[in-house]
VOGU-3710 file (C-alpha; in Angstrom, 3 decimals, decimal comma):
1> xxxxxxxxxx> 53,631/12,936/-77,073  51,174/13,108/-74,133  52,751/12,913/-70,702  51,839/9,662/-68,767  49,813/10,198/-65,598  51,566/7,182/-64,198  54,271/4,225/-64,903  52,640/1,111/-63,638  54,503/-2,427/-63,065  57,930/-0,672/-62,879
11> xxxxxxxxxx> 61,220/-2,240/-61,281  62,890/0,293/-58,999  65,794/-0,858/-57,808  66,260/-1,550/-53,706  68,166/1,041/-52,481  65,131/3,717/-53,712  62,792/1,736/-51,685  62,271/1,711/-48,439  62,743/-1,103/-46,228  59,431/-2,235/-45,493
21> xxxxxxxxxx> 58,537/-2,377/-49,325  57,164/-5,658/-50,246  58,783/-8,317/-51,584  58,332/-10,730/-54,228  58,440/-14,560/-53,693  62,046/-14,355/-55,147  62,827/-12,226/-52,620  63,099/-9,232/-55,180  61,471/-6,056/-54,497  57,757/-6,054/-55,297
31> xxxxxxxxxx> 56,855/-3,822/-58,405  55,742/-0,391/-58,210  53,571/2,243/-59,498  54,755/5,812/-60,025  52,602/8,550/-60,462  53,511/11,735/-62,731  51,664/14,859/-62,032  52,805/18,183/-63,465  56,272/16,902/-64,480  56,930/15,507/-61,367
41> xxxxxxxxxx> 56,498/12,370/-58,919  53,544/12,651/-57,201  53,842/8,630/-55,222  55,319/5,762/-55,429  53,324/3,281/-54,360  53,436/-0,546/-54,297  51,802/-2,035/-57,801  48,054/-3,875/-57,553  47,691/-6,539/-59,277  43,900/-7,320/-58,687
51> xxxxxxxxxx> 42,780/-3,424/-60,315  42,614/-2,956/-64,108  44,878/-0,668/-65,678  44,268/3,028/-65,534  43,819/5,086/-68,636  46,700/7,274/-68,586  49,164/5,356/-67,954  52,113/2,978/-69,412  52,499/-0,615/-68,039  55,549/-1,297/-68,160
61> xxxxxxxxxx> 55,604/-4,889/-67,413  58,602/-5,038/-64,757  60,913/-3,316/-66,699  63,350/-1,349/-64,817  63,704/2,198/-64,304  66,118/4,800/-62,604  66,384/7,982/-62,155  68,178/10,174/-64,240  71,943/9,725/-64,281  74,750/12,172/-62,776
71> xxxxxxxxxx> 78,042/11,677/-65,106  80,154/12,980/-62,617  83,707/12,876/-64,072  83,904/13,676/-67,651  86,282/15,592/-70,196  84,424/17,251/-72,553  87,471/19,516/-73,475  89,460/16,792/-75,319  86,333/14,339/-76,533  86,169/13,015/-80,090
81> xxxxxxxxxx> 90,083/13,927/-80,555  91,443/10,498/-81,081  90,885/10,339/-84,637  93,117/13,249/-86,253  96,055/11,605/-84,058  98,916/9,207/-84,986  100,109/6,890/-82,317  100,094/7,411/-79,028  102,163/5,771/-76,584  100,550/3,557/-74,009
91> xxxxxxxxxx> 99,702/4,572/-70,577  98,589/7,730/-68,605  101,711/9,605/-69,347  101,554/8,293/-73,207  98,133/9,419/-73,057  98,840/12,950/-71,560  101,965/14,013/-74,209  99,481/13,213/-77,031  97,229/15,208/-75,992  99,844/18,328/-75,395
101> xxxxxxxxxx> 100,533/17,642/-79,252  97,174/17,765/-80,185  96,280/21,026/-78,454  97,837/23,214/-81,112  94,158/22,507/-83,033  92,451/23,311/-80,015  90,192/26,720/-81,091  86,690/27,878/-78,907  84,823/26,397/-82,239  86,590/23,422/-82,143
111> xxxxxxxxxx> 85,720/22,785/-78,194  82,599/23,590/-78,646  81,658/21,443/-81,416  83,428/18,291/-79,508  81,833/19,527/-76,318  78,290/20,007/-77,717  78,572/16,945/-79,430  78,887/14,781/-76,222  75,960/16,851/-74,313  73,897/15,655/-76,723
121> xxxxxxxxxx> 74,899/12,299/-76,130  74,939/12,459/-72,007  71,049/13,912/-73,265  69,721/11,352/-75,499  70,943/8,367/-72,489  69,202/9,688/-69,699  72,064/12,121/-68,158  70,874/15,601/-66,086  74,048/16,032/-64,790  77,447/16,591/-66,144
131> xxxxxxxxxx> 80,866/17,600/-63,950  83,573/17,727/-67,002  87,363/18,688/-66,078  88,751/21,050/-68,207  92,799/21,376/-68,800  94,533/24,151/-67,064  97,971/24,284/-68,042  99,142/28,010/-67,583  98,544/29,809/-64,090  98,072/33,216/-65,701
141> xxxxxxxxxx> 95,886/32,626/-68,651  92,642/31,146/-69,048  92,246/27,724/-71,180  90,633/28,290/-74,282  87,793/25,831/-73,283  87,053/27,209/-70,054  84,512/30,060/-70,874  83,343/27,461/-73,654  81,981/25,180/-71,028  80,450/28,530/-69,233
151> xxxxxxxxxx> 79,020/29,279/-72,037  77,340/25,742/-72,156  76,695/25,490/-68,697  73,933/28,699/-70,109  72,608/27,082/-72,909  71,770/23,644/-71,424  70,561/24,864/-68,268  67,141/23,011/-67,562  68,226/20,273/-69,848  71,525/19,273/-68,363
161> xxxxxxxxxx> 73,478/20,797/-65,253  76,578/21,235/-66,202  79,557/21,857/-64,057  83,356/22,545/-64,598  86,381/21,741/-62,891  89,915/23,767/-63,393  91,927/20,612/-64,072  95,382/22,102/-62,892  98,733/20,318/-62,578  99,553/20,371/-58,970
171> xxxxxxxxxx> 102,909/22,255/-58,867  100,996/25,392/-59,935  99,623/25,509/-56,285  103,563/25,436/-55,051  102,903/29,566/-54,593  100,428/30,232/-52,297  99,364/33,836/-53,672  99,193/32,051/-57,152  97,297/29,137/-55,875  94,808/32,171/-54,037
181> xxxxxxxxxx> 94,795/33,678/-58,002  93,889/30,734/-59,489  91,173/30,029/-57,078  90,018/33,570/-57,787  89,390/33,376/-61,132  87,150/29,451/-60,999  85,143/31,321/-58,313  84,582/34,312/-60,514  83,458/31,911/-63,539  79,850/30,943/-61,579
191> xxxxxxxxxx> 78,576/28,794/-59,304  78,860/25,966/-61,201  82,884/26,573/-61,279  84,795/23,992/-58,612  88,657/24,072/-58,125  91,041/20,902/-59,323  94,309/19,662/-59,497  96,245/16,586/-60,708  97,731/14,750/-58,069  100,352/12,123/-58,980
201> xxxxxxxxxx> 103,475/11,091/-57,742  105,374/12,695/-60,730  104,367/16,037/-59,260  104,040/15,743/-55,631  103,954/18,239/-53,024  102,864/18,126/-49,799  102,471/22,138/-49,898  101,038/22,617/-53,041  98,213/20,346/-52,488  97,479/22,405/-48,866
211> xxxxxxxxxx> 97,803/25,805/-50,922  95,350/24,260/-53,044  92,651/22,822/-50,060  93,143/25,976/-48,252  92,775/28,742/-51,019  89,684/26,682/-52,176  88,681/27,171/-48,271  88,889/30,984/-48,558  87,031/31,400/-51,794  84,623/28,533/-50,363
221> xxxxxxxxxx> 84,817/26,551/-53,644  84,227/22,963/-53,852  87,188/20,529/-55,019  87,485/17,902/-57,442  91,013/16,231/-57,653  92,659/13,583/-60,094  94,352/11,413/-57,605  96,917/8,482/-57,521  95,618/7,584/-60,720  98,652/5,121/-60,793
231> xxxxxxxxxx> 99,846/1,761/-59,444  102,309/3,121/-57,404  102,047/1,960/-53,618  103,943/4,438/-52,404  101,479/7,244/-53,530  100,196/9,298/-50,883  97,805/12,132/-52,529  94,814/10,376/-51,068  95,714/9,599/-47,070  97,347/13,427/-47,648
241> xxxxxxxxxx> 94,084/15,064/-49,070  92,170/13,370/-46,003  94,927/14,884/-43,427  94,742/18,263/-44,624  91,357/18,496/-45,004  91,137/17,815/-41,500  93,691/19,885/-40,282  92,232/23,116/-42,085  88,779/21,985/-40,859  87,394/22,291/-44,883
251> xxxxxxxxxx> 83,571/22,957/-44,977  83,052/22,028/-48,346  82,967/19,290/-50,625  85,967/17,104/-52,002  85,633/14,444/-54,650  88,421/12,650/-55,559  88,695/10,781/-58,789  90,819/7,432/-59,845  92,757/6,520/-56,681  94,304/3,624/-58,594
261> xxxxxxxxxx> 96,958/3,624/-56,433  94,656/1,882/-53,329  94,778/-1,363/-55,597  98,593/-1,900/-55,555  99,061/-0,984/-51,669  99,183/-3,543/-48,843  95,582/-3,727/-47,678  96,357/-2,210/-44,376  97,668/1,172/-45,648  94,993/1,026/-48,192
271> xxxxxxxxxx> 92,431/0,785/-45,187  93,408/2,960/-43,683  93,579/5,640/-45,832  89,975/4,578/-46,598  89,181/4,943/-43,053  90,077/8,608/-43,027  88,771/8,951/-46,222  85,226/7,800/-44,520  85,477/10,646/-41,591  86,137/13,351/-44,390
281> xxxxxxxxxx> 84,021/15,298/-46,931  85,344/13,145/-49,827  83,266/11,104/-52,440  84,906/8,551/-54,780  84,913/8,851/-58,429  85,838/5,308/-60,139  86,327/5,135/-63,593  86,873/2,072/-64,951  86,812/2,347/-68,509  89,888/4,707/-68,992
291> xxxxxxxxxx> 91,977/3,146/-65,732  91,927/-0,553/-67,501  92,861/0,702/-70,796  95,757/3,592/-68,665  97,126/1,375/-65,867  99,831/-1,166/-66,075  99,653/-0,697/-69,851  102,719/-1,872/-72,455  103,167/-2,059/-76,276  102,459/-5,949/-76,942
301> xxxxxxxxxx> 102,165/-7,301/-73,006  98,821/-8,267/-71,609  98,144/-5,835/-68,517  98,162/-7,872/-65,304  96,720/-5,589/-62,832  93,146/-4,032/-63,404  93,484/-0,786/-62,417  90,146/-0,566/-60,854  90,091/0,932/-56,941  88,628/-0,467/-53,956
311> xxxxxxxxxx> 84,977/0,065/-54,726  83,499/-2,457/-52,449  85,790/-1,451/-49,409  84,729/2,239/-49,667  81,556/1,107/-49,889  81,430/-0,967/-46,590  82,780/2,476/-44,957  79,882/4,280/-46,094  82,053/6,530/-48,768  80,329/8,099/-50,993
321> xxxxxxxxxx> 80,847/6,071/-54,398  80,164/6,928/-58,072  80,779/5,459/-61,460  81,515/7,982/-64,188  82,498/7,731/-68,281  85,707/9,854/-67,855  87,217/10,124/-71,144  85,367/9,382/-74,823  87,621/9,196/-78,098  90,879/10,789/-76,900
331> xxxxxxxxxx> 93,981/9,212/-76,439  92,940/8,271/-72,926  90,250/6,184/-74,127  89,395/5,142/-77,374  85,597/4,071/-76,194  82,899/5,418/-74,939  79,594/6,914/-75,716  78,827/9,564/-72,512  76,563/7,076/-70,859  77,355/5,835/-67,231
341> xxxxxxxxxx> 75,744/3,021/-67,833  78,766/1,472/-69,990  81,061/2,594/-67,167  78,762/0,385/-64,189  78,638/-2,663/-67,019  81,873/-2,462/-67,079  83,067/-2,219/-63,572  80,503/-4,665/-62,757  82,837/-7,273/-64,064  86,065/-5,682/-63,574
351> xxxxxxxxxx> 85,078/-5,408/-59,897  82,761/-8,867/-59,690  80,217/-6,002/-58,139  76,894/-8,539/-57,449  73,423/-7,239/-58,280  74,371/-4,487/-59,967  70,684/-3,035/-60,433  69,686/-3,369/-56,983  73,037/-2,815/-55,342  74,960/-0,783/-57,403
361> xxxxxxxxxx> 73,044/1,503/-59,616  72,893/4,529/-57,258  76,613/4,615/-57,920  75,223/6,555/-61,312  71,651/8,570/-59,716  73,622/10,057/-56,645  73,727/13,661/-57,564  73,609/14,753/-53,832  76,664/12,837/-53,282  78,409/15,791/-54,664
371> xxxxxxxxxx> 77,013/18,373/-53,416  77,814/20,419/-49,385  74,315/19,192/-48,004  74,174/16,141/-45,906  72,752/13,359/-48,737  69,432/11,691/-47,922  70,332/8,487/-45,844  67,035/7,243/-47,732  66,499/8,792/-51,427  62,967/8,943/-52,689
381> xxxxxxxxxx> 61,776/9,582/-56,164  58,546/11,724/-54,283  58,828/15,324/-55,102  61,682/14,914/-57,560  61,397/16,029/-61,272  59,799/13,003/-63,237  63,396/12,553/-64,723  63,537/8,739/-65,544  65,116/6,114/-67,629  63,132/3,117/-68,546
391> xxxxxxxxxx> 64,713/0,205/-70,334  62,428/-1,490/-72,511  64,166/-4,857/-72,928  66,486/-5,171/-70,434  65,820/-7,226/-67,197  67,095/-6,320/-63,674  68,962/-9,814/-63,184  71,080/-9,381/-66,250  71,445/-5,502/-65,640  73,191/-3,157/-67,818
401> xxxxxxxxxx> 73,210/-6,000/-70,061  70,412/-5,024/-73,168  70,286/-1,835/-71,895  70,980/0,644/-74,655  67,640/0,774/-76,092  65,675/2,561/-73,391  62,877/5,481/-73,262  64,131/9,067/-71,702  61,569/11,045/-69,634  62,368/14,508/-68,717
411> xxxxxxxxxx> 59,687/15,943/-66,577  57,345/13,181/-67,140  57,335/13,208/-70,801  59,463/10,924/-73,163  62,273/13,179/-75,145  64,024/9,758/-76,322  63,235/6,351/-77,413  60,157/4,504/-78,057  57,465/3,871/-75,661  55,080/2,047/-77,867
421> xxxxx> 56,064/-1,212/-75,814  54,011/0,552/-72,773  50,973/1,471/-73,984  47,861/0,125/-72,512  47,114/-3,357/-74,137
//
């Protein structure tokens, strides 16, 4: 199907605009008119409503669009598992011996089916950009689906950047030439290769998490942590990751994932830790599917406490702050379809986040929030590869709600979806 030259009529949200964009009489952001040349955005320029429409082009009537989506925290390694399991005991811990059990099935054709399966998904909604953890278990031998995911980070290059994290448990850092071996060998897997741990109060150490900062220092590898995904207020991986990161003066990137933990402290330690959190290289991966259906979670007793971390407050700090799916069909998560979408919907009302369209939908298009460069203080879509998501019957007030039908563009032309609803009347 032919390209369009441009997307007329279309509702960007208002954190891609810039301030002096008009306004409607509602107050909402005036609608705009993007122009596609040579698979990417040529302008964005405010919609006229007194010229005729151009051949060439779709109008699309107000209907939003976004850029394409960064899934930022996902586990590709285990997806799609849930089903050949018997029961699995409730909570994270429930969650994890399950999955132990089920590894036993675990062959490179097996990942890679599972693994393929949900990049095609993460495709067909709109996603360019995958980061999937991958279980480490044994410090001298390499998981069976960690070259599988290398191998996949090959085949959909220029479809969907894929990146991998070495999802270790934390006491296998506790010897700092091991912890200097295991950052060895993610550094010698590629560049798109970053260095993780799980951090949780059943594994603590003060040390092992330094070995871990500081041997990802000296192999200058990015890190992506599990933390404090609990409701324990006495955790302390987050406030401790800040500190040392500090201390060792780290030069590269840090996300940190879950951070339940935030939710059950007092709200001055949890500010606080949010205010070093705010003067560090550290950006915030919520995911609130898997952390409502993990956290404070008992056979036959309603949970009480959501799980969810402080999303607003890390906003108001200026943290860095994305939405992810996190785990799809595995015993940590029995839903999910690989679209970050669901996970916004459904910390939109977890979190009572307002306007989630105009505020809140960067929290999925950020992909420079995880990367060493300082992000834009004002994205554009100018320049950028005409990567876009248009949702053909959803509105922006009742955003994600009617969202799944939508029309992919990848370099300006559509590779999912219908976009009959756009042609020129």
């Amino acid at each position: 199907m032919k390209a369009p030259a441009f997307l007329d009529n279309a509702r960007l949200p208002r954190w891609l605009l810039p301030a002096d964009w008009p306004r409607q009489c509602s107050g909402a952001p005036g609608l705009a008119r993007i122009a596609i040349d040579a698979g990417r955005v040529r302008s964005v320029q405010p919609a006229s409503h007194d010229s005729a429409p151009r051949l060439g082009g779709w109008d699309l009537a107000g209907a939003p669009v976004l850029p394409g989506f960064v899934d930022a925290h996902t586990h590709l390694d285990k997806a799609f598992t849930l089903p050949r399991m018997k029961d699995v005991q409730p909570g994270l811990l429930g969650a994890i011996d399950a999955m132990l059990n089920d590894r036993v099935h675990w062959s490179a054709g097996d990942v890679r089916e599972r693994a393929s399966r949900g990049l095609q998904w993460a495709w067909e909604c709109g996603t360019t950009h995958v980061r999937t953890h991958v279980d480490w278990w044994e410090p001298d031998a390499l998981p069976i689906a960690w070259p599988v995911m290398a191998e996949l980070a090959q085949e959909w290059a220029g479809k969907v950047r894929l990146e991998q994290v070495s999802l270790i448990k934390l006491p296998l850092f506790g010897d700092a030439e091991q912890a200097m071996r295991l950052a060895r060998q993610v550094k010698a897997t590629g560049p798109q290769a970053l260095l993780g741990g799980f951090v949780h109060s059943t594994n603590w150490s003060e040390k092992a998490l330094r070995n871990l900062l500081v041997s990802a220092q000296t192999c200058d590898l990015d890190v992506d942590l599990h933390v404090d995904e609990e409701l324990n207020a006495a955790a302390v991986g987050l406030q401790t990751t800040a500190r040392i990161l500090r201390e060792i003066g780290f030069e590269g990137r840090v996300v940190c994932g879950h951070i339940c933990a935030l939710a059950a402290q007092p709200e001055a330690q949890a500010f606080a830790t949010l205010d070093a959190v705010a003067r560090s290289p550290i950006t915030v991966v919520s995911l609130p599917a898997t952390n409502l259906l993990l956290q404070d979670a008992v056979t036959g007793r309603t949970p009480r406490m959501r799980g969810i971390t402080l999303v607003k407050e890390a906003r108001e700090r200026g943290i860095p702050l994305l939405f992810a799916s996190d785990n799809v069909q595995d015993p940590f998560c029995r839903l999910g379809s690989f679209d970050p979408v669901e996970a916004l919907g459904t910390a939109a009302l977890v979190a009572q986040l307002d306007e989630p369209f105009d505020n809140w939908s960067q929290a999925l298009c950020r992909g420079d929030w995880l990367q060493r460069a300082p992000a834009a203080a004002t994205p554009t879509l100018v320049g950028a590869k005409a990567d876009l998501v248009l949702f053909t019957q959803a509105d922006p007030h009742g955003w994600p709600s009617r969202s799944a039908t939508r029309v992919v563009l990848r370099e300006g032309s559509t590779t999912h979806g219908d976009p009959a609803p756009f042609y020129p009347r």
